[in-house]
C-alpha positions as CSV (number, residue, x, y, z in Angstrom):
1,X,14.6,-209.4,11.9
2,X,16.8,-206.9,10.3
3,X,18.3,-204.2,12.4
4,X,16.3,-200.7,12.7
5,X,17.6,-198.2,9.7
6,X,18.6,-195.7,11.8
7,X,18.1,-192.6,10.4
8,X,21.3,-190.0,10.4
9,X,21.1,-187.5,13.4
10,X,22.7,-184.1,13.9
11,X,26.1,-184.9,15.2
12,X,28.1,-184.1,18.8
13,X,31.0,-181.5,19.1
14,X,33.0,-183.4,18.3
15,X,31.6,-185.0,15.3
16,X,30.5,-188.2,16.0
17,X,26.8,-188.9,15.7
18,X,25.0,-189.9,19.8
19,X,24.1,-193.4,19.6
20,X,21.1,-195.1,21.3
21,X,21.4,-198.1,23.0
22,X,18.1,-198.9,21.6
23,X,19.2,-198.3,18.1
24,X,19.0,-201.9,17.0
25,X,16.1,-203.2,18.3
26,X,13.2,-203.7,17.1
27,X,10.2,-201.1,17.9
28,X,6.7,-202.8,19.2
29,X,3.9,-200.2,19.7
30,X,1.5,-201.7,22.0
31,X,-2.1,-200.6,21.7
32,X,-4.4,-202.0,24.9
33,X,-7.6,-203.0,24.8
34,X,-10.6,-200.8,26.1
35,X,-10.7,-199.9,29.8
36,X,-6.9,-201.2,30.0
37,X,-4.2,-199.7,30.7
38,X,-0.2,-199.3,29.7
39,X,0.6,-202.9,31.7
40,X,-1.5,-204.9,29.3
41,X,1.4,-205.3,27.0
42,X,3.6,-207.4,30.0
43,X,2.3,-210.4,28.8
44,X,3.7,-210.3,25.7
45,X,6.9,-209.0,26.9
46,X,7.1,-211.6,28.8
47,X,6.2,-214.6,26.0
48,X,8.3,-212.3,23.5
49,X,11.2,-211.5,24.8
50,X,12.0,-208.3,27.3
51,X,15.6,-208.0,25.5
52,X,14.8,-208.6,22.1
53,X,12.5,-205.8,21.1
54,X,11.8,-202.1,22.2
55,X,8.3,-202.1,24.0
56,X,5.8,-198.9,23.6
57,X,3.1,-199.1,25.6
58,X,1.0,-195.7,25.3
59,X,-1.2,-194.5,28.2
60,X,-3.4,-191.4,26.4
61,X,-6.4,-194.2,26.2
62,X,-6.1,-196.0,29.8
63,X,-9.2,-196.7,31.8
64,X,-12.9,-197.1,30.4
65,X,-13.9,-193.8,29.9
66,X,-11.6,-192.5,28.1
67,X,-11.8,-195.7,25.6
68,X,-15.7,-195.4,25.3
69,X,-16.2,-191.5,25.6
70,X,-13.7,-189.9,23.9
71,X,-14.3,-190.7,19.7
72,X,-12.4,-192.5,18.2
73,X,-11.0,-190.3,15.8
74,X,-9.5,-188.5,18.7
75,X,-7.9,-191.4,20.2
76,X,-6.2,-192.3,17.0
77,X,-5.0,-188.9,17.0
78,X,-3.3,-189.3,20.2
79,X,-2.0,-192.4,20.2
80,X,0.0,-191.0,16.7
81,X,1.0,-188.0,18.3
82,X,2.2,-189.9,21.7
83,X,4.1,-192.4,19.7
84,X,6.1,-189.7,18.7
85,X,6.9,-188.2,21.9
86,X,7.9,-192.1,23.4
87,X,9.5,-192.7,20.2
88,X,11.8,-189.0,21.1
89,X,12.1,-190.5,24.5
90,X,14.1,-193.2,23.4
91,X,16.5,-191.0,20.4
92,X,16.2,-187.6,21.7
93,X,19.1,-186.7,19.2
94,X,16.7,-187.2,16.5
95,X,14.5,-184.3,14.9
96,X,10.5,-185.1,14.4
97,X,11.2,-185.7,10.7
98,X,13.5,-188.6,11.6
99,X,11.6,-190.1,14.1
100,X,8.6,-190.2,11.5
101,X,10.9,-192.6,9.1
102,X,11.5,-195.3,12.1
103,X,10.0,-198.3,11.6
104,X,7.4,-199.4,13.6
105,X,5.2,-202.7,14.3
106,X,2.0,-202.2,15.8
107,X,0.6,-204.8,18.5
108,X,-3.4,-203.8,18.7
109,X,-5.5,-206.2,21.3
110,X,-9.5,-205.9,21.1
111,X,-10.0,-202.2,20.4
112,X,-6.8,-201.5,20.3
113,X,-6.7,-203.9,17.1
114,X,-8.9,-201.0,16.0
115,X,-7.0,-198.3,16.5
116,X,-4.0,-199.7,14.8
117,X,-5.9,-200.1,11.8
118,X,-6.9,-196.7,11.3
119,X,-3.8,-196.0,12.4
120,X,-2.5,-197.5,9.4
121,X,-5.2,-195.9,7.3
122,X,-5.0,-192.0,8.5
123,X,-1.7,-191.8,9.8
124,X,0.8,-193.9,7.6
125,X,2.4,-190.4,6.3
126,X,4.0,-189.7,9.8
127,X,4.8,-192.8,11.1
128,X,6.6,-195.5,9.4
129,X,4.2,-198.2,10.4
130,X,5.8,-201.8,9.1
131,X,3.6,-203.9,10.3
132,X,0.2,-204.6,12.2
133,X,-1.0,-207.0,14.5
134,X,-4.5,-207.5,15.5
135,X,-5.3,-209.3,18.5
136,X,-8.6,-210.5,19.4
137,X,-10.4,-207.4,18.0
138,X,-13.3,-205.8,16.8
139,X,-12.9,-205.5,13.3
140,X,-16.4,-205.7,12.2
141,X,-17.8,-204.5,15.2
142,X,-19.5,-205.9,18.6
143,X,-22.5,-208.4,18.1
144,X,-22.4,-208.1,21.6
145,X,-23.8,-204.7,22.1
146,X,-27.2,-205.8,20.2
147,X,-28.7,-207.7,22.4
148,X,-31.8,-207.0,23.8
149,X,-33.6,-207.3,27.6
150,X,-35.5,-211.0,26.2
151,X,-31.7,-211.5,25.4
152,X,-30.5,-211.3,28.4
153,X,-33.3,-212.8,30.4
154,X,-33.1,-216.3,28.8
155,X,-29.2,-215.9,29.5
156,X,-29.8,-215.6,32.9
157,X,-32.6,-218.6,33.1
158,X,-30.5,-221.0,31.7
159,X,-27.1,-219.8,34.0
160,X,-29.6,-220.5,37.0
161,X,-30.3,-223.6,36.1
162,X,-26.7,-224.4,36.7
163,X,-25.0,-222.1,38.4
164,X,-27.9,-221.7,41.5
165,X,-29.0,-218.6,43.0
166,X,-27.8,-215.2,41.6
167,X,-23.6,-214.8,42.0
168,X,-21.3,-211.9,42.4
169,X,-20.6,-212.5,38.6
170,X,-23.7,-212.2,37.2
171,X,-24.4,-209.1,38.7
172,X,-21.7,-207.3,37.1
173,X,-23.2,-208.8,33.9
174,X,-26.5,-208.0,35.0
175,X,-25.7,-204.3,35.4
176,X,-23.2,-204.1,31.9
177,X,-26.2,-205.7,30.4
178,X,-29.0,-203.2,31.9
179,X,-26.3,-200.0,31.2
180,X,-26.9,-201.5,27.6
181,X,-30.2,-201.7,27.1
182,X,-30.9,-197.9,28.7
183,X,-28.4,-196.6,26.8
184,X,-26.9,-198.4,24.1
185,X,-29.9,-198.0,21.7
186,X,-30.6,-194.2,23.2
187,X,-29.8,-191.0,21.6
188,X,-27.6,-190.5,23.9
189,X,-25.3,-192.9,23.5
190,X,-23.7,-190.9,20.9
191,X,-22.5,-188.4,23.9
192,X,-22.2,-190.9,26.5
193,X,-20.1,-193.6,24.7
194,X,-19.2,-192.3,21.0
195,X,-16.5,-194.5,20.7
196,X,-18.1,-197.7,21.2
197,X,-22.2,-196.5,19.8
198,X,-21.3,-194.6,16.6
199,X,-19.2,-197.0,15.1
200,X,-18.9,-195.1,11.5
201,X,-14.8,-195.8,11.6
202,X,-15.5,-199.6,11.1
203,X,-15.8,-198.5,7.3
204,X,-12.2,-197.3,7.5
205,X,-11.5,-200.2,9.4
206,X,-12.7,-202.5,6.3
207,X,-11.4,-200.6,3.4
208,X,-7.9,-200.3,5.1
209,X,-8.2,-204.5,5.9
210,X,-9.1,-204.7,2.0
211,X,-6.7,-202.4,0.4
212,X,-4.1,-204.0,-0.9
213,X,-1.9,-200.3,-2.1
214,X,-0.5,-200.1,1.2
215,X,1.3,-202.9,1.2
216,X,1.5,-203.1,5.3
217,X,1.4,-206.6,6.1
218,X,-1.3,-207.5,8.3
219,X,-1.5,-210.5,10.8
220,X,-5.4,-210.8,12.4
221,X,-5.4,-213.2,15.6
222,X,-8.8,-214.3,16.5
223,X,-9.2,-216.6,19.1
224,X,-12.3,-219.4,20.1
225,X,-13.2,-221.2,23.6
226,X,-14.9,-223.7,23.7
227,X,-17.0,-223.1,27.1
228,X,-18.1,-227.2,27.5
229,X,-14.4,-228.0,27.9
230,X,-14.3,-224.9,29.9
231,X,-16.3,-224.8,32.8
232,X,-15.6,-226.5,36.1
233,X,-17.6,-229.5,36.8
234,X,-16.8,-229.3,40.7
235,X,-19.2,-226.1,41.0
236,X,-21.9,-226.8,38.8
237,X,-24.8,-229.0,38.4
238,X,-23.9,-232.0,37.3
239,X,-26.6,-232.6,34.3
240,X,-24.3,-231.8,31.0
241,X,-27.5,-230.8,29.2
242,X,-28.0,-228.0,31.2
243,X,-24.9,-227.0,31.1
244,X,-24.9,-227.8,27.6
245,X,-27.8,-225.5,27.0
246,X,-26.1,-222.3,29.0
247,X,-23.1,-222.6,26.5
248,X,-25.3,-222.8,23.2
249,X,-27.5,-219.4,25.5
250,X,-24.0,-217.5,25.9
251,X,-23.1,-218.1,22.4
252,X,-25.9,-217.1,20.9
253,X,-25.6,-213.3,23.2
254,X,-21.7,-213.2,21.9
255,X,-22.5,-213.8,17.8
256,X,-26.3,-213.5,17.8
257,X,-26.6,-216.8,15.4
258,X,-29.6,-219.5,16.1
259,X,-28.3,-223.0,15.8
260,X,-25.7,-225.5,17.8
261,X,-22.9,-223.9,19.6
262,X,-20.8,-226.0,18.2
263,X,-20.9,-224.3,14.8
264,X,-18.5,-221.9,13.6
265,X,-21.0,-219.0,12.9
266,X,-21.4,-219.1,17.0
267,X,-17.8,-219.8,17.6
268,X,-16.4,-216.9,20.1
269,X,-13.4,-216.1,22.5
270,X,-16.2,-215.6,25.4
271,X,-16.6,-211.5,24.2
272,X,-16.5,-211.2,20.7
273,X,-17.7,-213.6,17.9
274,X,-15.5,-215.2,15.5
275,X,-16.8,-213.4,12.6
276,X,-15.8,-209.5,14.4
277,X,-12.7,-210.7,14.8
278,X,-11.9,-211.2,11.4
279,X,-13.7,-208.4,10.5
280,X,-16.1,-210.0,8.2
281,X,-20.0,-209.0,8.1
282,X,-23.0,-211.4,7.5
283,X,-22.6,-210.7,4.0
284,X,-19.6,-212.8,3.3
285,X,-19.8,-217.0,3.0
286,X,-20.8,-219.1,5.8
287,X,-17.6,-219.5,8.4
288,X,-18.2,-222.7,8.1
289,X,-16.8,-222.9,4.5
290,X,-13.9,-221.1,5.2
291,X,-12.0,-222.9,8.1
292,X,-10.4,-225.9,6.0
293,X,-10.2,-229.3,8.5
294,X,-6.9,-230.4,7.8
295,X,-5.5,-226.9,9.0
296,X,-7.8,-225.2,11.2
297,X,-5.7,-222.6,12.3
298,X,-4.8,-220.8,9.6
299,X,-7.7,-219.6,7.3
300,X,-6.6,-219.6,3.9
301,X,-9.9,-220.1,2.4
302,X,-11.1,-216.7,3.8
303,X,-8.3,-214.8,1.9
304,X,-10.2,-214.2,-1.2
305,X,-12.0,-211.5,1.3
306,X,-8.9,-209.8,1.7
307,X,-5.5,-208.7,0.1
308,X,-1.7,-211.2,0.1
309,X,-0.6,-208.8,2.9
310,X,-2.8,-209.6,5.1
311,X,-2.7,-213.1,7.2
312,X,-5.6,-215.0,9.7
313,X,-4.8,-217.2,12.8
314,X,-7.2,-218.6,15.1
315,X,-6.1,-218.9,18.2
316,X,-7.7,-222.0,19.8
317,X,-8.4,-221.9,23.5
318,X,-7.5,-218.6,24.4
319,X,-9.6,-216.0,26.1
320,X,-10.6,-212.3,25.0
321,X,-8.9,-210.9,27.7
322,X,-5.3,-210.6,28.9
323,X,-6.3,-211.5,32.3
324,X,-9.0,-213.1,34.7
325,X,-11.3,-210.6,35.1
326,X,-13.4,-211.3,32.4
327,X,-16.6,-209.4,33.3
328,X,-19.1,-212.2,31.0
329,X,-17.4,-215.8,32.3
330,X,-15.8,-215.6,35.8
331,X,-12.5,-217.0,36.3
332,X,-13.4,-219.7,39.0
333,X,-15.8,-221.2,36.7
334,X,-13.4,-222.1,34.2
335,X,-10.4,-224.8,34.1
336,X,-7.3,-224.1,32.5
337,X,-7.2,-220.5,31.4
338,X,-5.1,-220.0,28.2
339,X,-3.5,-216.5,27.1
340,X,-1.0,-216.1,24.7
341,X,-0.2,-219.9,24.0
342,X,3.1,-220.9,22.7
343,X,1.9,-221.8,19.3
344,X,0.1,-218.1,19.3
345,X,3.5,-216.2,20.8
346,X,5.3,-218.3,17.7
347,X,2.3,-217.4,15.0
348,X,3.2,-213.5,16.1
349,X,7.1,-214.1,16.3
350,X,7.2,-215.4,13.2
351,X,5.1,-212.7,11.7
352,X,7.4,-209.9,13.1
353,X,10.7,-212.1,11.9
354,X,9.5,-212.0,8.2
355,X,11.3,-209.7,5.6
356,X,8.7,-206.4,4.9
């Protein structure tokens, strides 16, 4: 990758212009996912390189409430305005107009992926955003969030059928799901959580994904688990149809599609369906016609949804979340957790490496 531009700041006394030591790096935003907070992004420093690139990792949407309560439109408002103020942090020698003309590549994971998108859509006249990265997010929304109490009862049968009596796990679950049904489909949810009920900025979302005038390349990295590989024999019962059945009864509570789990339609990275990852609706073709055999990874049949600048990757194997806690599928019950995989930290090096 090129060296930043750096734009010409007032000079010293004595003439010469201040220098950064952070001049020629490259500048990685880092948007976390809800409920997150500013460390989320040490994974990928990590994988990516801690010397190679200048990390910004903001904090004005940390913790749950403020990702679910406060609308999104204000959070995007923030996160434009803080990225200023790190950005100043870093080259205090340069004035506001200069630090809006630095370039800038955008890291977004889950609703953070989100956030960087109408980032891209409402705020490209301030900040020089060069390109975007969406990480397991919810492009298209959360099929999720429309499940319904019979949903979540036949869940629960079938996990008790192999996982025994009632577990710590499944009464977190128990209690995001019952938080859900009282007040996801109330009138209040609109006060309550406005930035994860009234989802009205998923139209922004979609027209920015499918407008090609920008010209803001855009790399989407969706990720899908397959659960049967997943979960550890040692603790469960050992009939495989049971356990078979609980899979294809999580699947169908993550995409809300009838069939086999082993179809694309239901395919999921244990919190968010294939299909709101890539921010398509039930409108578009069948997944299945899009993911081409000899190349599974890379989804160049699904392009005729959206522009040349922007780019799909699945990401097979890896999790939604950037660590164990995953509130759905608990940690012990599953072998070999994958985040951030080699082939995925190359997929997103490579992406950031490529002339804008």
């Amino acid at each position: 990758m090129q060296s930043i531009p750096v734009p010409q700041a007032s000079t010293s006394e004595s003439g010469s212009r201040p220098k950064s030591r952070t001049e020629s790096k490259p500048i990685i935003v880092y948007l976390h996912g809800g409920g997150a907070d500013r460390h989320e992004v040490n994974p990928f420093i990590k994988k990516l390189g801690e010397e190679e690139f200048l990390y910004i990792s903001l904090t004005c949407r940390e913790g749950a409430f403020k990702a679910m309560h406060i609308p999104m439109e204000t959070q995007v408002k923030a996160c434009a305005k803080e990225i200023l103020k790190k950005l100043k942090e870093h080259y205090p020698m340069f004035t506001e107009q200069q630090l809006q003309t630095l370039p800038i590549h955008i890291i977004g994971n889950s609703q953070g992926g989100v956030v960087a998108c109408l980032l891209g859509a409402n705020h490209k006249n301030k900040l020089n955003i060069k390109k975007i990265i969406c990480f397991h997010s919810c492009l298209s929304g959360m099929d999720l969030m429309s499940n319904d109490g019979a949903d979540i009862r036949t869940f629960f049968n079938k996990s008790r059928e192999v996982f025994g009596h009632t577990t710590q796990w499944q009464d977190k679950f128990k209690i995001y799901a019952m938080t859900k049904i009282l007040f996801g489909t109330s009138k209040i949810a609109n006060f309550l959580f406005p930035a994860i009920s009234n989802l009205h900025y998923l139209e922004d979302v979609k027209n920015f994904l499918r407008d090609s005038t920008h010209h803001i390349p855009i790399l989407i990295v969706a990720g899908v688990v397959d659960l049967m590989e997943r979960i550890d024999p040692g603790i469960v019962n050992p009939n495989r149809n049971q356990v078979h059945n609980l899979v294809k009864e999580y699947a169908k509570i993550i995409t809300k599609k009838e069939g086999t789990a082993e179809q694309k339609d239901r395919a999921h990275d244990t919190m968010l369906s294939l299909k709101n990852q890539l921010g398509r609706t039930d409108s578009y073709d069948s997944l299945v016609e899009c993911i081409p055999e000899n190349d599974p990874n890379f989804l160049t049949a699904c392009l005729s949804v959206y522009p040349e600048n922007v780019k799909l990757y699945i990401a097979d194997k890896e999790f939604h979340l950037l660590n164990d806690d995953n509130i759905l599928i608990p940690s012990r019950c599953i072998l070999n957790h994958t985040t951030l995989s080699e082939n995925t930290v190359e997929t997103i090096r490579s992406f950031l490496l490529q002339p804008s």
